[in-house]
C-alpha positions as CSV (number, residue, x, y, z in Angstrom):
1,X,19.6,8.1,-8.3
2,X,20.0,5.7,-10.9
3,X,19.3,2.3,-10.6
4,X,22.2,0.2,-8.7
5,X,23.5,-2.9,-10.7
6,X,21.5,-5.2,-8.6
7,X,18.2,-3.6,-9.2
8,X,19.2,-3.6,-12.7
9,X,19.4,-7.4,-12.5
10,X,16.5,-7.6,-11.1
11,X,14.6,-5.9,-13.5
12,X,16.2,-8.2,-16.3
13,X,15.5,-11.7,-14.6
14,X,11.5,-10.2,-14.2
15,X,11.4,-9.5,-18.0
16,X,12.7,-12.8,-18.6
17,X,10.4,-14.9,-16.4
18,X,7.2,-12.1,-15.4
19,X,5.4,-13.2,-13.7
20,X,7.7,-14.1,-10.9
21,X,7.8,-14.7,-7.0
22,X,10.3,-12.8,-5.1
23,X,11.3,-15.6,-3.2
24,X,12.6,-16.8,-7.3
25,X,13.9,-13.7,-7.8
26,X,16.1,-14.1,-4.7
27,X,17.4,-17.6,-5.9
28,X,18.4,-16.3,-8.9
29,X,20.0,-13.1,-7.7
30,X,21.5,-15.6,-5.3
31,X,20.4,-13.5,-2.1
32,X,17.5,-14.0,0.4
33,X,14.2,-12.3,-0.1
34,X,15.4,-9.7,3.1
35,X,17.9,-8.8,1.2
36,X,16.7,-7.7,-1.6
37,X,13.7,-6.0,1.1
38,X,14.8,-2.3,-0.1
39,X,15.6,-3.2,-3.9
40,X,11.8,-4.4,-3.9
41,X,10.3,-1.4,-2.1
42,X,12.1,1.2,-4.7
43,X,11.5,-0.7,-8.0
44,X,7.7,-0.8,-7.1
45,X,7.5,2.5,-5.3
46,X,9.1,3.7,-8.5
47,X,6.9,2.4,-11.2
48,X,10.1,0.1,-12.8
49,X,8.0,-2.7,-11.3
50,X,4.9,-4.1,-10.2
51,X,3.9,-6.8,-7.5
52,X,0.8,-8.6,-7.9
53,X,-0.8,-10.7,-5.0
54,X,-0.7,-14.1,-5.3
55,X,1.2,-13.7,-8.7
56,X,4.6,-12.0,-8.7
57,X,6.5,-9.2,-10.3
58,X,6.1,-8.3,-13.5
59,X,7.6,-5.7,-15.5
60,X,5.9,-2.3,-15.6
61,X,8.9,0.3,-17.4
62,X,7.7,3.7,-15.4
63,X,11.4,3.8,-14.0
64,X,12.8,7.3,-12.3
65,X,16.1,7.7,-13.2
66,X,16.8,11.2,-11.6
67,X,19.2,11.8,-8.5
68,X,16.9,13.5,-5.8
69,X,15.0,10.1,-5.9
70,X,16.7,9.4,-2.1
71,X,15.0,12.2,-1.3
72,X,12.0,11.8,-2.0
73,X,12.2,8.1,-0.3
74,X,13.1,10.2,2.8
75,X,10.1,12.3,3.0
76,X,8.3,11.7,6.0
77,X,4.7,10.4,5.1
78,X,3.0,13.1,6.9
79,X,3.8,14.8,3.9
80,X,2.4,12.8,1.5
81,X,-0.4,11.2,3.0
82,X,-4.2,11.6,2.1
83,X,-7.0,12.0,4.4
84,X,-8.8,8.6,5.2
85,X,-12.0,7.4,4.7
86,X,-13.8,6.8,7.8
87,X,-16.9,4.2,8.8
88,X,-18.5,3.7,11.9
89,X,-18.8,0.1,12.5
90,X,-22.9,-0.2,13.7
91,X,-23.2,1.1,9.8
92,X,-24.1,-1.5,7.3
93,X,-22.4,-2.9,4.9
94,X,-24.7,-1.1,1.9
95,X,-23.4,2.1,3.6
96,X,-19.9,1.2,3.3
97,X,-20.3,-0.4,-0.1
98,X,-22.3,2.6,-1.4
99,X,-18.7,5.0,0.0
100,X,-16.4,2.8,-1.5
101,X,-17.9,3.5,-5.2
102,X,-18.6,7.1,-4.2
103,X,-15.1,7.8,-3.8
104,X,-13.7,4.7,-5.8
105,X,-11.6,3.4,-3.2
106,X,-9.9,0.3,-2.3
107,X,-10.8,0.2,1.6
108,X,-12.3,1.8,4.1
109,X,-11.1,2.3,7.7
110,X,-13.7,1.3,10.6
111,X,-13.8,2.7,13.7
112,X,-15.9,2.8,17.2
113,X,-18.0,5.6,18.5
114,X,-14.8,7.1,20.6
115,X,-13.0,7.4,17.2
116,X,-10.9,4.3,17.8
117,X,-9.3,2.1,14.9
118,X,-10.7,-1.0,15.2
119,X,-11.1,-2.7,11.4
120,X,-10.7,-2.4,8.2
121,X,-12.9,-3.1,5.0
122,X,-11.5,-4.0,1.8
123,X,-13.1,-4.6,-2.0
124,X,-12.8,-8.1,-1.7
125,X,-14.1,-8.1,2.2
126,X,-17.4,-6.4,0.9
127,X,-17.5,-8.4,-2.2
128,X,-18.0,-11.5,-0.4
129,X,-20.3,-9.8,2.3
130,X,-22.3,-8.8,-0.5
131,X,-23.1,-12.4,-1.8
132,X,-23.7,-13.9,1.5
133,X,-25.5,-11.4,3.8
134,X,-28.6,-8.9,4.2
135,X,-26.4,-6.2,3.3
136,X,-29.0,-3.4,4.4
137,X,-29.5,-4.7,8.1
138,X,-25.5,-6.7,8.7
139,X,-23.4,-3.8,10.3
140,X,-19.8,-3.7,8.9
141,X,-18.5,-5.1,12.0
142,X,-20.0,-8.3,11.5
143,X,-17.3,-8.8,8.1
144,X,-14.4,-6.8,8.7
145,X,-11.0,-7.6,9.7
146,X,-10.2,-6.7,13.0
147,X,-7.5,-4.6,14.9
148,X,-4.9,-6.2,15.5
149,X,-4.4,-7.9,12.3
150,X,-4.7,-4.7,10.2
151,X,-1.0,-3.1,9.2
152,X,-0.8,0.5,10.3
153,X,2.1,3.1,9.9
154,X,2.7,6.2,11.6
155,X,3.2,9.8,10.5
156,X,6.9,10.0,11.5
157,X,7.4,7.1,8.5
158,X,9.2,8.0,5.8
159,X,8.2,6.9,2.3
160,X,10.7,3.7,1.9
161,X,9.6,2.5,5.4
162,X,6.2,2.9,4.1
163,X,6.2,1.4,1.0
164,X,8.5,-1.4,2.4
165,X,5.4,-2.2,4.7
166,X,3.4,-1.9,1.7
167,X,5.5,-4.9,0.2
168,X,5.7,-6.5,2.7
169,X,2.3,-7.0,3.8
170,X,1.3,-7.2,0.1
171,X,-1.5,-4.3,1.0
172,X,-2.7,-1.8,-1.3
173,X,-3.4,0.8,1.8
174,X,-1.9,1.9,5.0
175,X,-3.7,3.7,7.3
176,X,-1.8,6.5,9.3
177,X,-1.8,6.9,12.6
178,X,-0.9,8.7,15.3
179,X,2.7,8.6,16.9
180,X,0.9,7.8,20.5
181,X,-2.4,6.8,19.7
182,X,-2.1,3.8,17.7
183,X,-6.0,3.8,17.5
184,X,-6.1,7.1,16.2
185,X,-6.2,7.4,12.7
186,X,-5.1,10.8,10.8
187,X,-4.1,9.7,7.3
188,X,-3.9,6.9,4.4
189,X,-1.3,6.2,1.9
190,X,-1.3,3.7,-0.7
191,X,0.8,2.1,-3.1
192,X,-0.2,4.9,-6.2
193,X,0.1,7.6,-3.9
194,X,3.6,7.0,-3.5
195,X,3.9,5.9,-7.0
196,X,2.2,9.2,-8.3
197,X,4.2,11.4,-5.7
198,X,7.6,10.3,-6.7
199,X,6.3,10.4,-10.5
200,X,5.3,14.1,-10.4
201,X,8.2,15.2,-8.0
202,X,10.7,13.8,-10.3
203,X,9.4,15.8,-13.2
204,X,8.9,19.0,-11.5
205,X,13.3,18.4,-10.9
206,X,13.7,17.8,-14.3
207,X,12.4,20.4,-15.3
């Protein structure tokens, strides 16, 4: 799928004035900001595109111009996710620091001894935990953010309902969870997931 002529508009008004808000964007496309919802989603999910919290659009140039791209925005996330990483929250916060540079993550998910989602840790949470508290002895549940302000998806998602979530929320990660067990987590996509899956799909057509 190429890219329609308002995406391509898009596109042009962030080269012009990157960075930029979406809410701008919208004015000048002379639509509101749910409208252009989808048009978002793709030209981040996509590469063309990249939002930064706080900041705005800016231009990125990784577009995917090939036709099987609704496709792949159809794939259920099940598909595409990647397993989670997992912290009990009576663990301290050096024990979830010392994971998140093991593995070089963004976040870690917290949960309760009966498996249960109930918070999330990101960078920035830990960063400022890390300044203010005895990080060896302060369990993680003392500084995360709680169920149920954390954004979860579910496996039966497809990729565009994902990454619209994604946009939405402005969140790097999305912890997966189960159709009907919303405290159960089985999965975790994030914004270069889907970036990298659509990417190296798109290629592999093309070829």
């Amino acid at each position: 799928m190429e890219l329609t002529k308002r995406q391509l508009k898009i596109v042009e008004i962030v080269k012009k004035n990157q960075p930029i808000s979406g809410e701008k964007i919208a004015e000048a496309v002379g639509l509101s900001r749910a409208t252009l919802r989808n048009d978002f989603s793709i030209l981040t999910m996509t590469g063309v595109l990249q939002a930064r919290p706080k900041v705005g659009y800016v231009y990125a140039g990784n577009g995917v111009t090939t036709k099987t791209i609704d496709d792949f925005l159809a794939v259920p996330i099940k598909a595409v996710m990647i397993p989670p990483l997992i912290i009990k929250q009576d663990q301290t916060i050096y024990d979830a620091i010392t994971v998140l540079f093991m593995y070089d993550v963004g976040s870690l998910y917290v949960t309760n001894d009966a498996d249960k989602l109930v918070g999330l840790l990101s960078r920035k949470d830990l960063l400022r935990a890390s300044l203010n508290k005895n990080i060896e002895a302060t369990p993680v549940a003392v500084v995360m953010t709680r169920s149920p302000h954390i954004v979860t998806g579910t496996s039966d998602m497809t990729l565009l309902q994902a990454g619209q979530l994604l946009e939405e929320y402005q969140v790097d990660s999305l912890p997966i969870v189960a159709k009907k067990d919303a405290t159960k987590v089985i999965g975790k996509i994030t914004k270069t997931r889907i970036h990298n899956y659509i990417i190296e799909h798109a290629n592999a057509t093309e070829e």
